[in-house]
Residue, then its C-alpha position, 0 to 999 in steps of 0.5 A: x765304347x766297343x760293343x759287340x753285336x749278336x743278331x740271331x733271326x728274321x726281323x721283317x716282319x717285326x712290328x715299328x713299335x717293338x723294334x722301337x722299344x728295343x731300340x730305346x731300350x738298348x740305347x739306355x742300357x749302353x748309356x749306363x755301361x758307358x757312364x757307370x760300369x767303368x770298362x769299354x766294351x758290351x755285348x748286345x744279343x737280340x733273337x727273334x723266336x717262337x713270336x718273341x724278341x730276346x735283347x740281352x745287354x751285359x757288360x763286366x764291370x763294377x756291377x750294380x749293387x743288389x738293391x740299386x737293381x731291383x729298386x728304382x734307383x735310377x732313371x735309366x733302369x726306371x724307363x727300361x723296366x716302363x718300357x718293357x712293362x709297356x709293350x708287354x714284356x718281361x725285363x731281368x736285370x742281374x749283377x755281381x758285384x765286380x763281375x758286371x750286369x746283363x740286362x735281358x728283355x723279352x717282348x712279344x713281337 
């Protein structure tokens, strides 16, 4: 799979526990692409701002239906959303069928 990579920021001063939580997270999250979103490419974005880290995964595939993406309905979702519950953050997940899925986590830093 190709994956695109924006990276908007300085990054030194960023806690282990963060960068590794993104880190996990983002390996999930193309994970996902790869087994079910039926294309070969994603973009990740990660911006460090204002003491918050911004990851943003998306790809344009068959999309999530509605339900799958607000309830537990894997287990890859599942440890995105107790990942970032655990570090304090906020996760979105968004998806049009057909049009792909973004995932958009922001953690404090």
């Amino acid at each position: 799979m190709q994956v695109s990579l924006t990276i908007d920021g300085e990054f030194d001063g960023v806690a282990s526990a963060a960068a590794l939580c993104l880190y996990r997270i983002t390996q999930e999250a193309l994970r996902n692409v790869a087994k079910h979103a039926q294309v070969t490419a994603a973009a990740v974005a990660l911006r460090h701002s204002g003491g918050l880290l911004n990851l943003t995964i998306s790809d344009c595939g068959v999309g999530i239906e509605p339900a799958s993406a607000e309830a537990a309905a894997g287990l890859g979702l599942v440890s995105i959303r107790e990942r970032t519950r655990l570090a304090g953050g906020a996760v979105q997940i968004t998806s049009k069928r057909h049009q792909g899925t973004t995932i958009t986590v922001q953690i404090p830093d």
